[in-house]
C-alpha positions as CSV (number, residue, x, y, z in Angstrom):
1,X,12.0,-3.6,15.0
2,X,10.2,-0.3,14.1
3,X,9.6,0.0,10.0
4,X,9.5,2.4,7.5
5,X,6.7,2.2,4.8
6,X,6.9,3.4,1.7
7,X,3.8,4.2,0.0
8,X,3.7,4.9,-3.6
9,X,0.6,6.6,-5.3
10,X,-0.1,7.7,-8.5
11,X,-1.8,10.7,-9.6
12,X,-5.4,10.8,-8.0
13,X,-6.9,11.2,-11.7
14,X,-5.4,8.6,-13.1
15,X,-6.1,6.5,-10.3
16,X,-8.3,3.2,-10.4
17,X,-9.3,3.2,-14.1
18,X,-11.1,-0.4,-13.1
19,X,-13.1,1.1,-11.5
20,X,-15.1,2.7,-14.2
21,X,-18.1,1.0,-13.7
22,X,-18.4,1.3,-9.7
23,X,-17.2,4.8,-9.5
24,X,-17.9,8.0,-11.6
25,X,-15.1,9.7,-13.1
26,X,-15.9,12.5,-10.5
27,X,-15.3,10.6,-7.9
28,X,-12.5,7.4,-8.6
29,X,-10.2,10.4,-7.4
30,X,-11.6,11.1,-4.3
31,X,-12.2,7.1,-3.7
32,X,-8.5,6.9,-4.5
33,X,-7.4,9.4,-2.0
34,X,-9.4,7.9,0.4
35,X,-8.3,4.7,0.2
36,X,-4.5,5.9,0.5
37,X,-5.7,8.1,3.4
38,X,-7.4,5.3,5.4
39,X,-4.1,3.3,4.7
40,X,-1.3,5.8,5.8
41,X,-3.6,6.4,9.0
42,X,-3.7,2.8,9.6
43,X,-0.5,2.3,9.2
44,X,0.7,5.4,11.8
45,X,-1.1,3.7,14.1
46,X,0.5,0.6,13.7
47,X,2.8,0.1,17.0
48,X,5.6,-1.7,14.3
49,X,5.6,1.4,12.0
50,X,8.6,4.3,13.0
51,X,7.1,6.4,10.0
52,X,5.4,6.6,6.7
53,X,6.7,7.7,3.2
54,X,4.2,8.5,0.9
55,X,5.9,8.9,-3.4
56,X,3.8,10.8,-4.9
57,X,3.5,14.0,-7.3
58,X,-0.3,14.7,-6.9
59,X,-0.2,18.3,-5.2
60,X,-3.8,17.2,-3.8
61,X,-2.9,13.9,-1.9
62,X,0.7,15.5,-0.7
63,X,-1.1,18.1,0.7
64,X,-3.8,15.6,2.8
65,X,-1.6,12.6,3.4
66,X,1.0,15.3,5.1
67,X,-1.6,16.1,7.0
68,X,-1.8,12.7,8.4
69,X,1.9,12.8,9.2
70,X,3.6,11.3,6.1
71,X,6.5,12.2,4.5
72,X,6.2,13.2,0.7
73,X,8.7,11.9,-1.3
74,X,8.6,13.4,-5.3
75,X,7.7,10.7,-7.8
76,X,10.1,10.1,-10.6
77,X,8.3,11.5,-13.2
78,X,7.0,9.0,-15.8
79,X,9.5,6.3,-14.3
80,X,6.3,3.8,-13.4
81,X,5.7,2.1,-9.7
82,X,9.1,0.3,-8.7
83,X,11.4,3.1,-9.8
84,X,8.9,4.8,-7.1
85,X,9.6,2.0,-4.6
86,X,13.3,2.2,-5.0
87,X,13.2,6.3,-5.1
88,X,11.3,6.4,-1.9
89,X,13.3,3.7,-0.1
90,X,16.5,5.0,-1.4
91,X,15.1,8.2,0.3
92,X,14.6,6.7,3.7
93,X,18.2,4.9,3.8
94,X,19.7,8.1,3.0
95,X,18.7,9.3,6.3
96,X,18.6,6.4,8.3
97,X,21.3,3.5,6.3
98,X,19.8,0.9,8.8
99,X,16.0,1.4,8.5
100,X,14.3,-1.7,7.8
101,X,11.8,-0.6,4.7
102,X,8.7,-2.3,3.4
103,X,6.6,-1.5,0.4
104,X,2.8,-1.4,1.5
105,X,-0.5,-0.5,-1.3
106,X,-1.8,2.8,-1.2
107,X,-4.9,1.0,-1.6
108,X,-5.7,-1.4,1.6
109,X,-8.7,0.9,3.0
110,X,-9.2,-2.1,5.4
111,X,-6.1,-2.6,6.6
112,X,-5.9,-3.0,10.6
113,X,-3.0,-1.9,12.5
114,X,-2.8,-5.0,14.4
115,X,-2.7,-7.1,11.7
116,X,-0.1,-5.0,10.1
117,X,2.1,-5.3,12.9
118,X,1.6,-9.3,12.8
119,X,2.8,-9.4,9.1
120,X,5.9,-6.7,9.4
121,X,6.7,-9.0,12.5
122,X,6.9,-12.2,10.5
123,X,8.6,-10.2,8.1
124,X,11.9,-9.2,10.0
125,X,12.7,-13.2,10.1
126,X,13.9,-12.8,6.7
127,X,16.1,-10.6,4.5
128,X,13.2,-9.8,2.3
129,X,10.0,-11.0,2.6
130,X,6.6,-10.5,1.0
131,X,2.6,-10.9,1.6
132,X,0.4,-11.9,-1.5
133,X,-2.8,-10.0,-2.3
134,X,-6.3,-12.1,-1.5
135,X,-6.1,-13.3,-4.9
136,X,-2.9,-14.7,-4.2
137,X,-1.7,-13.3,-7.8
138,X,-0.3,-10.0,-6.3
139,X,1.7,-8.4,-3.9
140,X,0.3,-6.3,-1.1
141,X,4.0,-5.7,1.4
142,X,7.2,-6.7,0.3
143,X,9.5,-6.4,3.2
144,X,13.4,-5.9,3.5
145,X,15.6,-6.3,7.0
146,X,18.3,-3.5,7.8
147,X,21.8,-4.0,5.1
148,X,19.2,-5.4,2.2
149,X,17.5,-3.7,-0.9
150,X,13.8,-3.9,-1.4
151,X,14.1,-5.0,-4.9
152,X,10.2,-4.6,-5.6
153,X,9.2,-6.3,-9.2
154,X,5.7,-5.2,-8.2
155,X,3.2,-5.8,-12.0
156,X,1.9,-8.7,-13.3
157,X,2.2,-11.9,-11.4
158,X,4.3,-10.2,-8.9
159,X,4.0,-13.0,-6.7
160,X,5.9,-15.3,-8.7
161,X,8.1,-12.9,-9.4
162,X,9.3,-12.1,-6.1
163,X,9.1,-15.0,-5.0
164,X,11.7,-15.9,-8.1
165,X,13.5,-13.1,-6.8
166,X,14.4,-14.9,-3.8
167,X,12.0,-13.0,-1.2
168,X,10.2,-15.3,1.4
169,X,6.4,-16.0,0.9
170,X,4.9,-14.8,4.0
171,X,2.0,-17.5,4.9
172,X,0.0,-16.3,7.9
173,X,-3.8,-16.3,8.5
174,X,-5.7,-14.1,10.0
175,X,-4.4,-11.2,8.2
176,X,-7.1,-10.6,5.3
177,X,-7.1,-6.9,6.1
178,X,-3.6,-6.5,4.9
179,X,-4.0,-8.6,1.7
180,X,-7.3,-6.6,0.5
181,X,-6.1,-3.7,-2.4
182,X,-8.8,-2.9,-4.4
183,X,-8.9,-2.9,-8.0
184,X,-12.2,-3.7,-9.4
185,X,-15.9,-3.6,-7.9
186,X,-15.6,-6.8,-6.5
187,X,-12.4,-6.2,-4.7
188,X,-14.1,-2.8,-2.8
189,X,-17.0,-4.8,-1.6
190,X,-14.7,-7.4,-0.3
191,X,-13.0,-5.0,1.4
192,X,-16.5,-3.4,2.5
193,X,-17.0,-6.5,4.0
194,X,-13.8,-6.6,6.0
195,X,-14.6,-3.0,7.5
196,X,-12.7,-0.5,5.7
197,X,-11.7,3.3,7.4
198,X,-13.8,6.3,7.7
199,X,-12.9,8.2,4.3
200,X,-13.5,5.1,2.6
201,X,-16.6,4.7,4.2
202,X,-17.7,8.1,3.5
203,X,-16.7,8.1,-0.2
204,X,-18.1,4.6,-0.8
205,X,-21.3,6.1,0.6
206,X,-22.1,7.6,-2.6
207,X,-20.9,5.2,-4.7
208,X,-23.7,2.6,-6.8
209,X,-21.5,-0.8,-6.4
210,X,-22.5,-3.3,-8.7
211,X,-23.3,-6.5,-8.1
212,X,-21.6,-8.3,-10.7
């Protein structure tokens, strides 16, 4: 089973507002756009992925992450993250009714194509299925098989509340890569650690990363 991704991102200066105090405001854009960058190319690469489909209005990260070989789909305006979802997967079965579709963070700068594959793998056992971030509070790739909606609840606790919504828990080790979005300071060293893509890299170069 080949996958669609949908990607959604919101405008590169509103981006990452957490973090403030790793990244100047000059450059929690660029870092932003280089996290989704490192992701879609990732992704592309992944032998499980047909195609990407990046929702987005930022002229800026259309422009590059077409460049990569996305598709740019146009953001709802002011409709917030899972109207995205739905827009962008409503997009894809449009054109293909029977694509299976997953939701994937535009901001997993480690994430390894292999290890992708292994999760959207596990995934196509179940109608919908989803991946919870490394601190097992969020939601990193929510998942759903040809003939069922993606039905993202993506926000606080999403977790729980896909899980309430009757999507499988996907339980696998070995896949930290996919499970790393970062958020805070603490969550780009982590993701530092793990190895993250060459934009990232390059960005985080400049970058003064606090300890605490």
């Amino acid at each position: 089973m080949q996958w669609t991704l949908v990607i959604p991102l919101k405008p590169l200066a509103r981006a990452k507002s957490r973090l403030a105090d790793t990244a100047a405001d000059g450059l929690r854009p660029s870092l932003a756009l280089a996290f989704a960058q490192d992701t879609v190319a990732a992704a592309l690469a992944c032998q499980a992925v047909k195609d990407v489909a990046v929702v987005t209005d930022d002229t800026l990260a259309g422009r590059e992450l077409s460049a990569l070989g996305a598709r740019i789909v146009p953001d709802p305006p002011g409709s917030g993250l899972n109207a995205a979802l739905r827009a962008g997967a409503a997009a894809v079965r449009a054109a293909r009714p029977e694509s299976p579709v997953a939701a994937l963070n535009a901001d997993l700068p480690a994430v390894r194509p292999l290890e992708l594959a292994r999760v959207l793998d596990a995934a196509a056992e179940f109608p919908r299925a989803f991946l919870p971030d490394a601190a097992a509070i969020g939601t990193t790739l929510l998942a759903a098989a040809p003939g069922h909606e993606l039905a993202p609840a993506f926000g606080p606790d999403s977790r729980a509340r896909h899980a309430a919504s009757g999507a499988e828990e996907l339980r696998l080790v070995g896949v930290d890569s996919v499970r790393q979005d970062v958020d805070t300071g603490a969550d780009l060293r982590a993701a530092l650690a793990l190895g993250v893509g060459p934009r990232t890299a390059a960005v985080a170069a400049r970058l003064l990363i606090p300890d605490q």
